[in-house]
ZALUMPA-991056 format. One record per residue: x, y, z of N, C-alpha, C, CB in turn; residue number from 1. Coordinates in steps of 0.05 Angstrom, whole numbers. Glycine has a CB too. Layout:
BEGIN
<nc1: X nc2: Y nc3: Z cac1: X cac2: Y cac3: Z cc1: X cc2: Y cc3: Z cbc1: X cbc2: Y cbc3: Z num: NUM>
...
***
This chain:
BEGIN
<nc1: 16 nc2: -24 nc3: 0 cac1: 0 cac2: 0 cac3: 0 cc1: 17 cc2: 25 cc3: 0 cbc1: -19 cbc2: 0 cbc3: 24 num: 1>
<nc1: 49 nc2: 28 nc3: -4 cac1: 67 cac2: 44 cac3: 1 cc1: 69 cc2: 56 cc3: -32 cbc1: 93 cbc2: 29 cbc3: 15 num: 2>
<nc1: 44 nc2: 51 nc3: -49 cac1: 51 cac2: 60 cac3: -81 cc1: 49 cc2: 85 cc3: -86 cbc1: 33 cbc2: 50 cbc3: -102 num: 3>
<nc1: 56 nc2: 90 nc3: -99 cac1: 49 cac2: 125 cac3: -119 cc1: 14 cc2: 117 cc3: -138 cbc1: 88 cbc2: 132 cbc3: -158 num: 4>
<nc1: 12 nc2: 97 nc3: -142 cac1: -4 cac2: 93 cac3: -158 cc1: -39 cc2: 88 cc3: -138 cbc1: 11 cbc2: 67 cbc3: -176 num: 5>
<nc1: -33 nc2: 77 nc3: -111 cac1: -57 cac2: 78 cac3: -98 cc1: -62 cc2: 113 cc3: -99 cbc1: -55 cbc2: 62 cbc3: -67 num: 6>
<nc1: -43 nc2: 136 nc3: -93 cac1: -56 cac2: 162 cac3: -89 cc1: -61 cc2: 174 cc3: -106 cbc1: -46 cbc2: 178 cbc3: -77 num: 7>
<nc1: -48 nc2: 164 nc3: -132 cac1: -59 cac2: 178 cac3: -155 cc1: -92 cc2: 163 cc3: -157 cbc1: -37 cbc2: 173 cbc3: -184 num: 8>
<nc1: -99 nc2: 132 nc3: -158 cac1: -128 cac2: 136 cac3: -149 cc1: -136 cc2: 148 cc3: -140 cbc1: -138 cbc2: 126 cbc3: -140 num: 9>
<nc1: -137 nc2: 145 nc3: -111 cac1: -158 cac2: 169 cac3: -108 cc1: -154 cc2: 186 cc3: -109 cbc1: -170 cbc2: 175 cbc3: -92 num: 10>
<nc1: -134 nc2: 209 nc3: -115 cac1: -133 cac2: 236 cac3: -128 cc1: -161 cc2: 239 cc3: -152 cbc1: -100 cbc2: 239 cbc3: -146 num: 11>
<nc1: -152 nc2: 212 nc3: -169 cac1: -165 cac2: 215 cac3: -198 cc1: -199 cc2: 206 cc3: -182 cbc1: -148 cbc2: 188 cbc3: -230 num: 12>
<nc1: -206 nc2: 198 nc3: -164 cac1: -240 cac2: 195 cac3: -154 cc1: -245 cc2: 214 cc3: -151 cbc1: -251 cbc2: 181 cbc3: -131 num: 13>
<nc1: -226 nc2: 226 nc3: -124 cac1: -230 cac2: 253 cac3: -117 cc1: -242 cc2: 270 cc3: -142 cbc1: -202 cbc2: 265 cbc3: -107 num: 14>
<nc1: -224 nc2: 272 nc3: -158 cac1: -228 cac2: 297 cac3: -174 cc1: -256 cc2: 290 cc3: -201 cbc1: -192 cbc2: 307 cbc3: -190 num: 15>
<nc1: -256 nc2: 272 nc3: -201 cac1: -281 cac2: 253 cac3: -217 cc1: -313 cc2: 268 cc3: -194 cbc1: -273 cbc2: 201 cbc3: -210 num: 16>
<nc1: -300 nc2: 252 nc3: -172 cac1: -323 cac2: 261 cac3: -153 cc1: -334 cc2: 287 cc3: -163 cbc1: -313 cbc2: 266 cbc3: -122 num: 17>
<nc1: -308 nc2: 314 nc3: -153 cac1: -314 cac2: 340 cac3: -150 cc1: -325 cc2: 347 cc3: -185 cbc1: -285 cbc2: 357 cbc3: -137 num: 18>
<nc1: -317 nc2: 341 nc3: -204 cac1: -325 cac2: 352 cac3: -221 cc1: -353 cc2: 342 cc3: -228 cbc1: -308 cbc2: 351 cbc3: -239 num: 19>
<nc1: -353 nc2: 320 nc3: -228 cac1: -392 cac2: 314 cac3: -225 cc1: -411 cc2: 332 cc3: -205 cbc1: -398 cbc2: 278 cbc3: -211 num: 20>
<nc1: -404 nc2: 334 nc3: -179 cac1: -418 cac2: 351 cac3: -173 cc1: -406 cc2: 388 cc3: -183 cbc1: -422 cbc2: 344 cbc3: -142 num: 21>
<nc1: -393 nc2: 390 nc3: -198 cac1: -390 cac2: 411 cac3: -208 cc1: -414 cc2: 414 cc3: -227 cbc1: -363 cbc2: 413 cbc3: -219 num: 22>
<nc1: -408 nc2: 396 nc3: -244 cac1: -430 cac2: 397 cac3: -266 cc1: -459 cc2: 394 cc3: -265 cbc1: -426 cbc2: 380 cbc3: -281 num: 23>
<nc1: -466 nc2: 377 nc3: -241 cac1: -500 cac2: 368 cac3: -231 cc1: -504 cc2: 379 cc3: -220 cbc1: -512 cbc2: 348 cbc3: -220 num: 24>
<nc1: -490 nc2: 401 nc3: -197 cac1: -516 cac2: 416 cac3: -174 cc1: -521 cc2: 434 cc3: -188 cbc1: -509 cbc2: 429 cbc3: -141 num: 25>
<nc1: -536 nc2: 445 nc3: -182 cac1: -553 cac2: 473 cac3: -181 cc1: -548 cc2: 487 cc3: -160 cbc1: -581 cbc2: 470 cbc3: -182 num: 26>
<nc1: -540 nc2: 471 nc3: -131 cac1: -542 cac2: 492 cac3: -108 cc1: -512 cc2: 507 cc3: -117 cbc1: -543 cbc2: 476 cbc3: -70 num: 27>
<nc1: -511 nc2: 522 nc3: -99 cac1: -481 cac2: 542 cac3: -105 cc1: -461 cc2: 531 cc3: -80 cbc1: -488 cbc2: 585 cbc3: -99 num: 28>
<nc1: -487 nc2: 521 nc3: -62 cac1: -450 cac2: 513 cac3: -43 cc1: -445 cc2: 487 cc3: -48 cbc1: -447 cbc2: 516 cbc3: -3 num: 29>
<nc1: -460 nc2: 463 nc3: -61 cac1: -459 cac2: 440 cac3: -65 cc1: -444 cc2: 451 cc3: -88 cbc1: -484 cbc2: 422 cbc3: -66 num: 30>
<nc1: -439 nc2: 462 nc3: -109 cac1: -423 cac2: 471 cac3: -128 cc1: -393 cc2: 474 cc3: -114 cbc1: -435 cbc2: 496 cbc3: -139 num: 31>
<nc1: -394 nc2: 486 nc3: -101 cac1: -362 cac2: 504 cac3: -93 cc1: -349 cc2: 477 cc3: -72 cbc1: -368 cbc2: 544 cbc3: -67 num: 32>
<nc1: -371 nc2: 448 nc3: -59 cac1: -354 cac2: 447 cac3: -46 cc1: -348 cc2: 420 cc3: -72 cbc1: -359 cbc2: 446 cbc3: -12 num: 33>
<nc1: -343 nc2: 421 nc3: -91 cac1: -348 cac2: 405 cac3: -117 cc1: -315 cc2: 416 cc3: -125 cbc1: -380 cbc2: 415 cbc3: -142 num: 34>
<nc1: -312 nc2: 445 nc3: -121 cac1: -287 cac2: 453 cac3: -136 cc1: -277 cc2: 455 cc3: -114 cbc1: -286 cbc2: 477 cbc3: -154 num: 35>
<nc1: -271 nc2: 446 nc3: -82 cac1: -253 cac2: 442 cac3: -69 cc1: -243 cc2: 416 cc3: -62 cbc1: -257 cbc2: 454 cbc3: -54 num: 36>
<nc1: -265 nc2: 400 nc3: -74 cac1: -246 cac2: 376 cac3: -82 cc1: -226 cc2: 366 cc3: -99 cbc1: -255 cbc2: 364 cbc3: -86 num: 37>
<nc1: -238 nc2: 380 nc3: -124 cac1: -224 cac2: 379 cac3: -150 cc1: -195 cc2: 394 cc3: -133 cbc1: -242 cbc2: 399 cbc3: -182 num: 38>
<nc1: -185 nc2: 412 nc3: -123 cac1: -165 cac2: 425 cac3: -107 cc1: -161 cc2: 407 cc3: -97 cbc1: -168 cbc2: 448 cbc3: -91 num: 39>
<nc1: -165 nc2: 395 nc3: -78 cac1: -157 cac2: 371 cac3: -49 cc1: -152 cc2: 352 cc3: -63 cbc1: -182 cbc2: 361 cbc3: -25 num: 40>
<nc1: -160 nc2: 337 nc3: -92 cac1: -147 cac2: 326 cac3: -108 cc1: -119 cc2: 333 cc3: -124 cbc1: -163 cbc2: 323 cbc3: -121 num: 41>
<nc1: -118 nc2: 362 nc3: -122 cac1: -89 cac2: 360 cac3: -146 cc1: -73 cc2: 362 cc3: -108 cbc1: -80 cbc2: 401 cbc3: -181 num: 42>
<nc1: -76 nc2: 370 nc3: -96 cac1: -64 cac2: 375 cac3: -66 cc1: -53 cc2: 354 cc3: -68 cbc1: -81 cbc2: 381 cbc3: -39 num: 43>
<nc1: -62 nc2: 329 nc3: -63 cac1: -64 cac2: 303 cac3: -66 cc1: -43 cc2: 292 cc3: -81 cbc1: -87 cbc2: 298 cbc3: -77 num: 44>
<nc1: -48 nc2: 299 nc3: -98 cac1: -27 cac2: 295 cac3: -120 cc1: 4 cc2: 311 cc3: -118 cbc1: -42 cbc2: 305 cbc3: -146 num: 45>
<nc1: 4 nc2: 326 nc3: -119 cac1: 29 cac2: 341 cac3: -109 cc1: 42 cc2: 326 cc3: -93 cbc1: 25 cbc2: 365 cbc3: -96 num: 46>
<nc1: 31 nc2: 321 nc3: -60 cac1: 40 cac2: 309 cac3: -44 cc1: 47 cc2: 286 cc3: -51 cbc1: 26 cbc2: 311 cbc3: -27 num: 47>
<nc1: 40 nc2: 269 nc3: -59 cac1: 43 cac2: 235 cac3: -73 cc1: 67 cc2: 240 cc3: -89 cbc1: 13 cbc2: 221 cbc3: -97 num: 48>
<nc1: 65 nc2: 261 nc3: -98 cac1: 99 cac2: 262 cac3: -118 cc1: 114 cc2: 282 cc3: -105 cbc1: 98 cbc2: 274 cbc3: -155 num: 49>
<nc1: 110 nc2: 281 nc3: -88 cac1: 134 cac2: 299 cac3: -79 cc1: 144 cc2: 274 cc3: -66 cbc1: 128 cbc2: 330 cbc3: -59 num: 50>
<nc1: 127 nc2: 261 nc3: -46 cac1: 137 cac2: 235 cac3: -30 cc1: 145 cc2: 222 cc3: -38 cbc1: 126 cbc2: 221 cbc3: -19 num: 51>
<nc1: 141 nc2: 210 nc3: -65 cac1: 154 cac2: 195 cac3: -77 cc1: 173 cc2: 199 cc3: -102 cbc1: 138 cbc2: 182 cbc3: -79 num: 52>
<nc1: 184 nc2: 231 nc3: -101 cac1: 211 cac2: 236 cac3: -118 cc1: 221 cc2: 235 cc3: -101 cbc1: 218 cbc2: 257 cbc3: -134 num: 53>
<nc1: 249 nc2: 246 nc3: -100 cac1: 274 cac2: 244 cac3: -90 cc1: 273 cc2: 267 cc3: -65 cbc1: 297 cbc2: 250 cbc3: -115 num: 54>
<nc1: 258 nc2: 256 nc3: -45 cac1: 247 cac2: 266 cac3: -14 cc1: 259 cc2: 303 cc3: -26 cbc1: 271 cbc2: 244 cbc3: 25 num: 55>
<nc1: 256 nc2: 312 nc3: -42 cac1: 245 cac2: 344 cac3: -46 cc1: 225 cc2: 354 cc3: -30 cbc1: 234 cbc2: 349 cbc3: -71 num: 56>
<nc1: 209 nc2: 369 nc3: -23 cac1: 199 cac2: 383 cac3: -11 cc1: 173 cc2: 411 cc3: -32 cbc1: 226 cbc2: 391 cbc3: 6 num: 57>
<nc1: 182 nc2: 399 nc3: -54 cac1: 168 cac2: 419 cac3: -72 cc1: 142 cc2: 413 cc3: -83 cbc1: 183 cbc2: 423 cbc3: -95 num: 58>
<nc1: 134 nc2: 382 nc3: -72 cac1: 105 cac2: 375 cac3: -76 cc1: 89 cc2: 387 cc3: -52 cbc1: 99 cbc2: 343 cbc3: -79 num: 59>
<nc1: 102 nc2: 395 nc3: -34 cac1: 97 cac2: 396 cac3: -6 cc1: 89 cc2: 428 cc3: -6 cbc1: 123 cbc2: 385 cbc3: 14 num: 60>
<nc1: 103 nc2: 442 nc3: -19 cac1: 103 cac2: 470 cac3: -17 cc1: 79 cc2: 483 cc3: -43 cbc1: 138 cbc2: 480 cbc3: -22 num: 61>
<nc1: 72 nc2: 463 nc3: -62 cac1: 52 cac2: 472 cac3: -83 cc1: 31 cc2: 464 cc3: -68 cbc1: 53 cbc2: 459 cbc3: -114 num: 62>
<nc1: 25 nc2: 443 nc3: -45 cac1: 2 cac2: 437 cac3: -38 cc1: -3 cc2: 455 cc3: -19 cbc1: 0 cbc2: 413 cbc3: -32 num: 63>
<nc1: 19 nc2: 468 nc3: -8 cac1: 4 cac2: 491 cac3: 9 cc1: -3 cc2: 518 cc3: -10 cbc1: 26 cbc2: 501 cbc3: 36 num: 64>
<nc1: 8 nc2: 523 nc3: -26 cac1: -9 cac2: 549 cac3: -46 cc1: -35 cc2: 544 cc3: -50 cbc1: 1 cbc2: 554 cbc3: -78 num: 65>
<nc1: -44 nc2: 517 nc3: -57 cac1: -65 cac2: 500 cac3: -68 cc1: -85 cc2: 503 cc3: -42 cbc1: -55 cbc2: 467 cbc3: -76 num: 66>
<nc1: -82 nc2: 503 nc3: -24 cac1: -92 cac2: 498 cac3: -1 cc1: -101 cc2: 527 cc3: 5 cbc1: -74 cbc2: 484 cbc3: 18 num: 67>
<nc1: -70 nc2: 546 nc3: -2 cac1: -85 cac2: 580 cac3: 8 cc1: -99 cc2: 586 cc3: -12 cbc1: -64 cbc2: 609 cbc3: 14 num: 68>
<nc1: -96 nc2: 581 nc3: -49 cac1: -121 cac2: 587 cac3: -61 cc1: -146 cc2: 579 cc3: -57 cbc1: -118 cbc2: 583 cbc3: -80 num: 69>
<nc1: -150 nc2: 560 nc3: -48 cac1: -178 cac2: 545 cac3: -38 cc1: -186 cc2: 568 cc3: -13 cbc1: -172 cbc2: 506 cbc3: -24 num: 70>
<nc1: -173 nc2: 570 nc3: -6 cac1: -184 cac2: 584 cac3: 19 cc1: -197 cc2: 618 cc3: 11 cbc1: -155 cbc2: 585 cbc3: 45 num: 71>
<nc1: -182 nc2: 629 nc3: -6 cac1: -186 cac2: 652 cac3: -17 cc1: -208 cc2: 648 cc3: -37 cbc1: -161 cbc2: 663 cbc3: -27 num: 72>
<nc1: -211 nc2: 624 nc3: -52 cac1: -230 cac2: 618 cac3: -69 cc1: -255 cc2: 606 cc3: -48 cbc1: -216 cbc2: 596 cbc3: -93 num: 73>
<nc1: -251 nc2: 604 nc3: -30 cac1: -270 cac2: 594 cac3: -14 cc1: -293 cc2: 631 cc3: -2 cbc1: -248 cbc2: 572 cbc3: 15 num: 74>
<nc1: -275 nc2: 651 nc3: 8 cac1: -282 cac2: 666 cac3: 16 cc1: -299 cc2: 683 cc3: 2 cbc1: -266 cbc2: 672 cbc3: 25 num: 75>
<nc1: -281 nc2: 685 nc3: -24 cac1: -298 cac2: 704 cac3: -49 cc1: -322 cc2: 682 cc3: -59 cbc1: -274 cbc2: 714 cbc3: -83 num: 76>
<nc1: -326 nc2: 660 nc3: -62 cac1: -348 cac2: 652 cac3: -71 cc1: -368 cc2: 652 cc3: -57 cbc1: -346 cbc2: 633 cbc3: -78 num: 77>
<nc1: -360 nc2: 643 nc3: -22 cac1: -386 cac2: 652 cac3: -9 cc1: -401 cc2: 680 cc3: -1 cbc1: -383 cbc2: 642 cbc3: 13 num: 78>
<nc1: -378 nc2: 696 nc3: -7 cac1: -388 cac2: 727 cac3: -8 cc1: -412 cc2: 734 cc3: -34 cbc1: -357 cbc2: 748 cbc3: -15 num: 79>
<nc1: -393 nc2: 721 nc3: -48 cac1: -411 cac2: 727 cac3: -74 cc1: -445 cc2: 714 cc3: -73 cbc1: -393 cbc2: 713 cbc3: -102 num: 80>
<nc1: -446 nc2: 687 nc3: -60 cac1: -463 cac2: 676 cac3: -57 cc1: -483 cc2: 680 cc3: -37 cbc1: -456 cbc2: 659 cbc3: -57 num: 81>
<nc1: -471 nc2: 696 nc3: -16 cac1: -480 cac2: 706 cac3: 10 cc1: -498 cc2: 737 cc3: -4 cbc1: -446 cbc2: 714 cbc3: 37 num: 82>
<nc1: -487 nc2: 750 nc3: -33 cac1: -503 cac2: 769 cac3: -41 cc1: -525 cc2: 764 cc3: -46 cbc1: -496 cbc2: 779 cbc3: -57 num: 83>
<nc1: -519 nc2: 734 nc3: -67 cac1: -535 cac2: 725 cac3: -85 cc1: -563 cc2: 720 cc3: -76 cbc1: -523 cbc2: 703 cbc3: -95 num: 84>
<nc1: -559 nc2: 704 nc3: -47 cac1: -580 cac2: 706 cac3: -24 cc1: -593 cc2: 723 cc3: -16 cbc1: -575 cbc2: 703 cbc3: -6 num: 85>
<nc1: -588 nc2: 741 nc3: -7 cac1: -590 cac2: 766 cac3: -2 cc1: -606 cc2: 780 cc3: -18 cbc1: -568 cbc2: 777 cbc3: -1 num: 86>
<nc1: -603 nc2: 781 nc3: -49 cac1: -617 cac2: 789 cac3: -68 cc1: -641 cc2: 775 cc3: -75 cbc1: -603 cbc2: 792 cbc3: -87 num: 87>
<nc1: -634 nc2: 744 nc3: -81 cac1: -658 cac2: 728 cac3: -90 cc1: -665 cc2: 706 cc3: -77 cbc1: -656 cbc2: 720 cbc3: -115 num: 88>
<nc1: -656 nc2: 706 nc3: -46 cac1: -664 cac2: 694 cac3: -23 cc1: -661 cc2: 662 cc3: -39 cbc1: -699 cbc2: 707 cbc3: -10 num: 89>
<nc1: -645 nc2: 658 nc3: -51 cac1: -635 cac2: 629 cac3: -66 cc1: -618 cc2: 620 cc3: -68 cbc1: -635 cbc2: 624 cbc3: -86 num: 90>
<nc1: -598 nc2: 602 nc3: -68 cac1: -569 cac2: 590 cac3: -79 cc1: -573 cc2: 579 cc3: -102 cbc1: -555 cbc2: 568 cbc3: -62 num: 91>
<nc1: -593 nc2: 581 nc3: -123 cac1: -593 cac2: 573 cac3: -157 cc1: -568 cc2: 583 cc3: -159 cbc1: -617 cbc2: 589 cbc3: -182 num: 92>
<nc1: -559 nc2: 568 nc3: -176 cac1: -542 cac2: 579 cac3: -197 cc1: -558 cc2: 586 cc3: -220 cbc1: -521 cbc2: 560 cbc3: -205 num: 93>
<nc1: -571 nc2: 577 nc3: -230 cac1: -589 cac2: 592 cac3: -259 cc1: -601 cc2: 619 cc3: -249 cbc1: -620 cbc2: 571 cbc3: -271 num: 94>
<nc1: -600 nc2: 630 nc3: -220 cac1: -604 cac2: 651 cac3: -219 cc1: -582 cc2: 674 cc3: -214 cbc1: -620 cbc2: 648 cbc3: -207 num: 95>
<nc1: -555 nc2: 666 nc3: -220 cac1: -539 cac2: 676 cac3: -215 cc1: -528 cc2: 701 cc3: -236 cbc1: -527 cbc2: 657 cbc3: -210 num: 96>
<nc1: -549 nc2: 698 nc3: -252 cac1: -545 cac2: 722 cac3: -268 cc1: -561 cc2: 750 cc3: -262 cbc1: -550 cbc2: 714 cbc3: -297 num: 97>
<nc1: -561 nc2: 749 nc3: -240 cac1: -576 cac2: 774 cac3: -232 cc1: -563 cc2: 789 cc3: -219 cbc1: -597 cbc2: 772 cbc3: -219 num: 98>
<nc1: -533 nc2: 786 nc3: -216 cac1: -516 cac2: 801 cac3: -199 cc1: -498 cc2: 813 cc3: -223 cbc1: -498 cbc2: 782 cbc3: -173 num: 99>
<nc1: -499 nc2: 809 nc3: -245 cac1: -494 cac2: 834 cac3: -269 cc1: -497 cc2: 864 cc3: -259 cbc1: -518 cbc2: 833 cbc3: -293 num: 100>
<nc1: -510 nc2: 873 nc3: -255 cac1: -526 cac2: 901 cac3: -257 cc1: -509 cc2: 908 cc3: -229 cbc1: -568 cbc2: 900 cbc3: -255 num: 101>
***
């Protein structure tokens, strides 16, 4: 169980997972938490190759950028969504075109 190849599975579910519910919800936070998997998958990945090149430290250090974009991508989407509410008392995404204007 010490492979490169078991974490690249589930990296690759992970990110299978997240992008299906990328594509099927409609809600907005069942959406977003869809694209922090797809993230927690390449995280995933990084780490698996960093561990298993030549004990570098540089898979280690992309998974933490990965980790602070998620977090910054985490904040602005719920802001945005926290408007979205606010305006049309909904988390549609098909109604998300009303924050144009």
């Amino acid at each position: 169980m010490n492979n490169l190849t078991v974490y690249l599975l589930i990296a690759a579910a992970m990110f299978c997972l997240g992008l299906l519910a990328i594509m099927t919800r409609k809600n907005a936070i069942a959406a977003l938490m869809g694209i922090e998997l797809v993230l927690n998958s390449a995280a995933l990945s990084f780490v698996a190759f960093g561990r298993f090149s030549a004990g570098n430290l540089q898979g280690q250090v992309a998974a933490l950028f990965v980790i602070i974009v998620a977090a910054a991508e985490a904040a602005v989407a719920l802001a945005v969504f926290l408007n979205l509410y606010r305006i049309k008392a909904s988390t549609d995404l098909d109604q998300a075109d009303l924050l144009k204007s």
